[in-house]
Structure formats: C-alpha cells, structure tokens
C-alpha positions in Angstrom: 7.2 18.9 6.8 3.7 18.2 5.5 2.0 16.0 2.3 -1.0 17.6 0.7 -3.0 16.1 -1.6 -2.6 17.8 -5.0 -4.7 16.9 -8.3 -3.8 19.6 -11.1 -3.8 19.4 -14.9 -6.4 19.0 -17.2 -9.0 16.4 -17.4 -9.5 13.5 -19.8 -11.0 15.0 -23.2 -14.9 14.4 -23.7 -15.9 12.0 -25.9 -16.7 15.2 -28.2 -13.4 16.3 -28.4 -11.7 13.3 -29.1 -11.5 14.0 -32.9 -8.0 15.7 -31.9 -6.7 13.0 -30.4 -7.4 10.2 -33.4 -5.0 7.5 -33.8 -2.0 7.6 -35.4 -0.3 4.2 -36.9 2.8 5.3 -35.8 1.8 5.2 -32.3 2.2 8.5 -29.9 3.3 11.2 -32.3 2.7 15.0 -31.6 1.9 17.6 -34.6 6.2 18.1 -35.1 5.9 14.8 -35.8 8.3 13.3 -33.4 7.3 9.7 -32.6 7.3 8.6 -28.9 8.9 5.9 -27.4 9.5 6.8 -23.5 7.7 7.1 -21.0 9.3 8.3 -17.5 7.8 6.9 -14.2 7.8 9.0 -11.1 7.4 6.3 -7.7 7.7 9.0 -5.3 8.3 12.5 -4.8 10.9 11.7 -1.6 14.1 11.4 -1.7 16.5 10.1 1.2 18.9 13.2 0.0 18.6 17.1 0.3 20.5 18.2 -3.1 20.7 22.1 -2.6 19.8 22.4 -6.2 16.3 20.4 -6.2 14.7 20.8 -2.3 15.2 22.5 0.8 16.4 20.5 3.8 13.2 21.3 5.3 9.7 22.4 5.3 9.2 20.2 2.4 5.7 19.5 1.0 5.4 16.6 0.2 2.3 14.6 -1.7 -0.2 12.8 0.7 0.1 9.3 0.2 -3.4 9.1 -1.2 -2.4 11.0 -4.1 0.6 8.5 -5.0 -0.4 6.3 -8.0 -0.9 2.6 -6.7 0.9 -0.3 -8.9 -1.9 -1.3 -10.0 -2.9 2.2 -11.6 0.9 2.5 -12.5 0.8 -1.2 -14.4 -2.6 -0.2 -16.0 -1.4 3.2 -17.3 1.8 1.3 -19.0 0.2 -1.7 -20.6 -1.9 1.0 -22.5 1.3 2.8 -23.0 3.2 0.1 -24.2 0.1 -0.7 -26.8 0.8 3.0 -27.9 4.4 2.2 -29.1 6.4 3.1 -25.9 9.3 0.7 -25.8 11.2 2.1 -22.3 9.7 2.6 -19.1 12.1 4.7 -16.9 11.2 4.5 -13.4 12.6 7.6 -11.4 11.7 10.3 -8.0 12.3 11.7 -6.2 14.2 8.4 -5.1 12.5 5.6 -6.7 14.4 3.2 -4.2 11.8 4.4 -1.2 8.9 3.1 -2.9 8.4 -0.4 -0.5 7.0 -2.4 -3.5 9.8 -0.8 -6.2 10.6 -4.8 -6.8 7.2 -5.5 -7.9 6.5 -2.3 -9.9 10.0 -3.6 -12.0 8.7 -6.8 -12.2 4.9 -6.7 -13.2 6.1 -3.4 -16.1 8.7 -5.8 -17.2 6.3 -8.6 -18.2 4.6 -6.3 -20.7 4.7 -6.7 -24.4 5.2 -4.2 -26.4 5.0 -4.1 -30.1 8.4 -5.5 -30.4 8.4 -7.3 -27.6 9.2 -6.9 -24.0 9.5 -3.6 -22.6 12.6 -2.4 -21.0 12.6 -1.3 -17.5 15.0 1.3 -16.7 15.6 3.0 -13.6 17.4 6.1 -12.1 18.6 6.2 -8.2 21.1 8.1 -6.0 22.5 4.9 -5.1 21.4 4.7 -1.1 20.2 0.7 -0.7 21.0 0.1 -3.7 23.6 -2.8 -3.2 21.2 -4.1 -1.0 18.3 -4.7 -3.5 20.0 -4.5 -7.1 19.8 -8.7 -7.0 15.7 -8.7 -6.4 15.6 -5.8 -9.1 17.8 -7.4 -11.9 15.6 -10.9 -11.2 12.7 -9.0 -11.9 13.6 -7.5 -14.8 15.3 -4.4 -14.1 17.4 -3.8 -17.7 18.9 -0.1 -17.6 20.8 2.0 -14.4 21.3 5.7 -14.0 23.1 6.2 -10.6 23.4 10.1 -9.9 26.8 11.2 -8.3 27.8 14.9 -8.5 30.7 14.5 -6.4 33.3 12.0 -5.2 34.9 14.1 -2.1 32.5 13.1 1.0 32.7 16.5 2.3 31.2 18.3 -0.8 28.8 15.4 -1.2 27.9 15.9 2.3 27.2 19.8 1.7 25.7 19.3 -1.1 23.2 16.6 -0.1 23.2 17.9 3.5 23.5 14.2 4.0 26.4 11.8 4.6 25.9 9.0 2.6 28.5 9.3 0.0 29.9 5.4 1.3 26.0 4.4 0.4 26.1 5.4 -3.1 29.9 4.2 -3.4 28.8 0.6 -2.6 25.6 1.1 -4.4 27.6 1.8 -7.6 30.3 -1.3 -6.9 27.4 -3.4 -6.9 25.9 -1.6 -10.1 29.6 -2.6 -11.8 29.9 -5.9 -10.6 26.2 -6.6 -12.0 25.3 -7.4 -15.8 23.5 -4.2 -16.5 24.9 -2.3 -19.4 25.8 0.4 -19.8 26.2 1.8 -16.9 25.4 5.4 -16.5 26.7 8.0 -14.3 24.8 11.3 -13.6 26.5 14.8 -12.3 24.9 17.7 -12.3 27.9 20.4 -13.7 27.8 23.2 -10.7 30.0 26.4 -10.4 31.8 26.5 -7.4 30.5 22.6 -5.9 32.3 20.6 -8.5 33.7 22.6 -11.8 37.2 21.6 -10.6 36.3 17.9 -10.8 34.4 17.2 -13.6 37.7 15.1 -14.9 38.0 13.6 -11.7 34.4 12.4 -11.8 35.1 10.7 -15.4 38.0 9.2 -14.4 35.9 7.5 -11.4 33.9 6.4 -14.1 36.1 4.9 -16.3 37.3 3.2 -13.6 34.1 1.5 -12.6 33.3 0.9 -16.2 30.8 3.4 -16.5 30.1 6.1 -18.9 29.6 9.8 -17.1 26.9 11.7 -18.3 27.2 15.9 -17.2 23.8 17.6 -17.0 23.7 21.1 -17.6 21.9 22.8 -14.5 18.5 23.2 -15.4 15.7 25.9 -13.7 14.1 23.1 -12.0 15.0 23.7 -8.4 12.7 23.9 -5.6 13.6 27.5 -4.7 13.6 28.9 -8.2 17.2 30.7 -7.9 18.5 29.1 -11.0 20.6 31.6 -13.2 22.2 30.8 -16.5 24.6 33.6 -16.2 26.4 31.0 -13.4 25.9 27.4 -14.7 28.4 25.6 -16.3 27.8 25.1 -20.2 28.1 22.3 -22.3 31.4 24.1 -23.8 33.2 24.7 -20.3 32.7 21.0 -19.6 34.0 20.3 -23.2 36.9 22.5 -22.4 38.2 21.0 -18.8 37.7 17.2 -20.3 39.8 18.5 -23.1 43.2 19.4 -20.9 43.2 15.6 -20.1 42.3 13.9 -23.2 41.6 14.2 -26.3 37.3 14.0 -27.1 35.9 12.8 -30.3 32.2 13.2 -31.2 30.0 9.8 -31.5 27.5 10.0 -34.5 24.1 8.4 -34.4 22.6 10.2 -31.4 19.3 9.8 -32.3 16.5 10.6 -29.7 18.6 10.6 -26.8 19.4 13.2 -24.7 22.9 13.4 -24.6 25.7 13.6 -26.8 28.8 11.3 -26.5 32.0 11.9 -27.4 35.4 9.1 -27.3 37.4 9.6 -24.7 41.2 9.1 -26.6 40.2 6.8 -28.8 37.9 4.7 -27.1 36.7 2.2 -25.8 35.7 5.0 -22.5 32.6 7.8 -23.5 31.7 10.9 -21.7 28.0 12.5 -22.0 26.9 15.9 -21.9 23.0 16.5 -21.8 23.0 20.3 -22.9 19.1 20.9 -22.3 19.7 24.9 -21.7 23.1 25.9 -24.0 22.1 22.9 -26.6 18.8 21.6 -26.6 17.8 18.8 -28.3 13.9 19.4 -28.6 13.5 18.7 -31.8 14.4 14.8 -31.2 12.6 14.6 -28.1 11.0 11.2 -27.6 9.8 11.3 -24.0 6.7 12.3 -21.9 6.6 12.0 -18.1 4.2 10.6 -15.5 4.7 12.0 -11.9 3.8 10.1 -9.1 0.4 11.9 -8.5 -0.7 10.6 -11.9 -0.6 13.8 -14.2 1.3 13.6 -17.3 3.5 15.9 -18.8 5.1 16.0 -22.3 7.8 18.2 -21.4 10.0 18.5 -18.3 9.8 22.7 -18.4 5.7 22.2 -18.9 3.4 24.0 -16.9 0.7 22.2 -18.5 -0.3 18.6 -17.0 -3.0 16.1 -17.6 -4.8 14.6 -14.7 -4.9 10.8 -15.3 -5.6 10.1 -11.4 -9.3 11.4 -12.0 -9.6 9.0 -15.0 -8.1 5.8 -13.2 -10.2 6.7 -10.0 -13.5 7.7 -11.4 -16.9 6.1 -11.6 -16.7 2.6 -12.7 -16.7 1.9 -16.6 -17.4 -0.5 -19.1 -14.7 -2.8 -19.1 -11.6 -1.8 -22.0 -13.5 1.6 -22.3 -11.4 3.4 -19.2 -8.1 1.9 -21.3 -9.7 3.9 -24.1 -10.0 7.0 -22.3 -6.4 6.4 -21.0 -5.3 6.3 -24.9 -7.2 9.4 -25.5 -5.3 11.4 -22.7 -1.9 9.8 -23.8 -2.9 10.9 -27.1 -3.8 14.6 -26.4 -1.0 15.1 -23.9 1.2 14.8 -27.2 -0.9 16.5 -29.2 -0.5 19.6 -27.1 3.7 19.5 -27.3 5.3 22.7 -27.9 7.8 22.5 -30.4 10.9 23.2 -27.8 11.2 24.4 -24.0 11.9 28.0 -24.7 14.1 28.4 -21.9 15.8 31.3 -23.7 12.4 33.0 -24.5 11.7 36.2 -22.4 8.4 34.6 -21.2 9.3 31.3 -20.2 8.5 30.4 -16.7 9.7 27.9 -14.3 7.5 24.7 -13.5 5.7 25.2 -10.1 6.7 21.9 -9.4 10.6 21.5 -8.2 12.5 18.5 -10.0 11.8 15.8 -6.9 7.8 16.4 -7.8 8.0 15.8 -11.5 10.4 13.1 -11.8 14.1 13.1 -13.2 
C-alpha cells in the first residue's frame, strides 16, 4: 500500500482565453444549456471498506496526503461555488467519515450563502462511526444522508466488503432514522449473483427504517476495470423483482435528479433506481465533481479534469483575483461538458481513476 502524489488535468485558462469562459446570469451553465446547481466534494480517497466492485483489498494507491485539498482550500473553492449558483454541496470518498476534521468541513460549507440562501450540506457514508458522530454533524449543519448498504446478510456483506462491519453500518443507519434528517436515503449497488435475490429484501429494510432505497445500476467505475454490461442488473430486472411484491407507480417531477421514483402500493414508501448505463439521464445533469486532489470533473465517466490544486497553491495573488481565476476554471470545466457519457459508444473508455478516487 502506497500514496503518490498525483496532479493531472488541465490548468486554469490564461487570462487570453478566458473569452470562453464569460459569465453567464444564470450561473454555471454548459453550451447544452443545462444550469448547475451541485457540486460533489471528495474528503478522501480511503475508505474503511474493500467493496469488490470499487478497490482491491490490497496494493492500493492511495493519494499522499500532500495532495488532499486542506479545508481551507475546500471552503475557498465553495464560497466561489456557491456565488456561481450551486445550491448543494455533497460531501463524499472514498469514505468521507475518515477525514479527522469532517465536523468542521460540514460546518464552515454550511455557513455559506448562496443566492437563496444557505447552502445545503449533504453527505454520503457507508455508515462505519457514524452513530458515533451524526450528533456533531447534524449541529453543524449537516442537512441531507446517503448511507450505502448493498446487503443486509452479514456474510455477503462481509464478502463483499472483505470486511465485517455490517453491525457498524446497522447502528449507523438506526441513528440516521432516529435523527431529523430527511429523507433518508439508502444506496445498493444492483449485483448479479451478490444480491439480485434481495433487492426486495433490501426495500423492505428500508421501509422499515423509514427510508427510501435507491438501486444503482453497476457502473464501469471499478478499480480493476472488469465491468461488463452483458452481467449487470438493469433498471428493468430491478423493476421486474420489486414488481412480484408490490405494485410500483411512477413519481412525476424528477427533475435534475438522478434517479427515478416510483410508489411503492400506493404510497406513502418510494423505491429509486439510478439507471446511469440502461437509462441515462444526461441530458438533466446538474452536477460537477471535485476529488480530493482538487481537480474538477463535470462528468463522473470524464477522462478530462481541471487542476484547481495548482491555482489554490500557486504564487501569491492580488487579493479576490485568485477567486477570479477559481470562477474562470469553474466556468470552463462546464464549458467543456459533453452532451452525455457515451457509455454505449464503441469508443468510450473507462476513467483511469476507480470510483474511491473520484468521489461517489
């Protein structure tokens, strides 16, 4: 196991080529048009699990510490952000839970102002030490929880996470229910053979921890690029086995996010499915990414990034102009989204970097 330092993408744009990247009233809008509003947060690229489908158990390489963005940097990058029109700041990993100062990155993002006020500070975790610092997060400001669960039998989770921490993330989500946070999301990641036979089993858990479940198609983000769509579970198989159990009815008014809903008998229960391979919903896409080495990406599948760590750690500038030059690379980062992912395209290849690197 070692951490290299790693600083890829492309540099801030020069003052002469920041024509392209001229302001928009709308805020952060790319040339499709869509308007952004999210911004994801990766805190670290470690992770206290081993999920066969995102890293190896070992022999992982991991980014030196020197190339982690500090909170200050983080903060900096989001106030300029939040001036841009982004409303959410989702903070993820990796496991964002490792990160030492995690309380006072949710505090010091949740004391900006955005253009309608406060921003929201969401956050997705695998649930380990999570009961033990929900309180300290929710005080400062924490407003939105993902907890990712894929199974509920400890000895699949503990194959699948080659970890056995499935009481962890049990108590992490009791504490998560007995909280004020709302909704409450699940995450599973729909698997052939690791959990196909649950995936009613897994909603019904939900349900009755008053939680919505949200199935994520397998995506070709793992670590050892084996991913094939000729074995993951779609969108319609998943549709199908919650279908012998009760009876689903679509929720309108989807909007930007990623996954569609659908009543579970009527209500008041709903069930998720974020389709991003069988059903992708590019063309709604509010979201860009930050990874915790400070490069920004405007779309998960991107092998394009640009370097913001060279900006925030450069020579020393006139004060408000380095914000400027922050704005500029927000700017152009959207300026340079593709129109879709184009997983189904002959030529699409597979990020270098393995989910736990770019942030969920």
């Amino acid at each position: 196991m070692t951490a290299v330092p790693v600083v890829i993408g492309r540099r801030a744009p020069a003052a002469e080529s920041r024509e392209r990247a001229a302001v928009d009233p709308r805020g952060l809008v790319d040339t499709h048009g869509r308007v952004h509003r999210d911004l994801r947060i990766s805190l670290t690229d470690r992770c206290s699990l081993r999920c066969t489908y995102c890293m190896p158990e070992q022999g992982n390489e991991w980014l030196a510490r020197t190339s982690i963005l500090s909170t200050d940097e983080i903060v900096e990058v989001a106030e300029v952000a939040a001036a841009l029109g982004i409303r959410t700041f989702r903070l993820t990993g990796g496991e964002p839970l490792l990160r030492p100062d995690i309380v006072d990155v949710v505090r010091r993002i949740s004391r900006i102002q955005g253009e309608d006020g406060p921003v929201e500070v969401a956050m997705t975790t695998n649930g380990i030490s999570l009961a033990q610092k929900l309180p300290a997060l929710i005080d400062a400001g924490l407003t939105r929880l993902n907890i990712s669960i894929d199974t509920i039998d400890r000895q699949r989770f503990a194959d699948l996470t080659r970890r056995d921490r499935l009481d962890d993330v049990f108590e992490g989500i009791a504490a998560a229910a007995a909280s004020e946070l709302r909704p409450l999301k699940l995450n599973a990641v729909a698997m052939r053979g690791v959990n196909d036979d649950q995936l009613a089993d897994l909603v019904a858990f939900a349900m009755g921890v008053g939680a919505q479940l949200r199935f994520i198609e397998q995506m070709p983000l793992d670590a050892g690029h084996t991913w094939d769509r000729a074995t993951m579970v779609t969108r319609e198989e998943i549709l199908e086995a919650l279908g012998e159990r009760w009876s689903l009815e679509p929720v309108p008014g989807r909007g930007g996010a990623p996954a569609e809903k659908w009543r579970i008998d009527g209500g008041p229960h709903e069930v998720g499915v974020i389709a991003s391979v069988t059903a992708p919903f590019c063309g709604a896409c509010d979201r860009l990414r930050l990874t915790a080495d400070g490069q920004l990406r405007n779309c998960l599948f991107s092998n394009d990034e640009y370097d913001l760590t060279t900006l925030l750690r450069g020579e020393a500038s006139v004060p408000g102009q380095r914000d400027d030059r922050i704005a500029d690379l927000l700017r152009s980062c959207i300026l340079g989204k593709l129109p879709g992912h184009a997983i189904d395209d002959p030529s699409f290849l597979q990020p270098a970097r393995g989910m736990n690197a770019i942030g969920g």
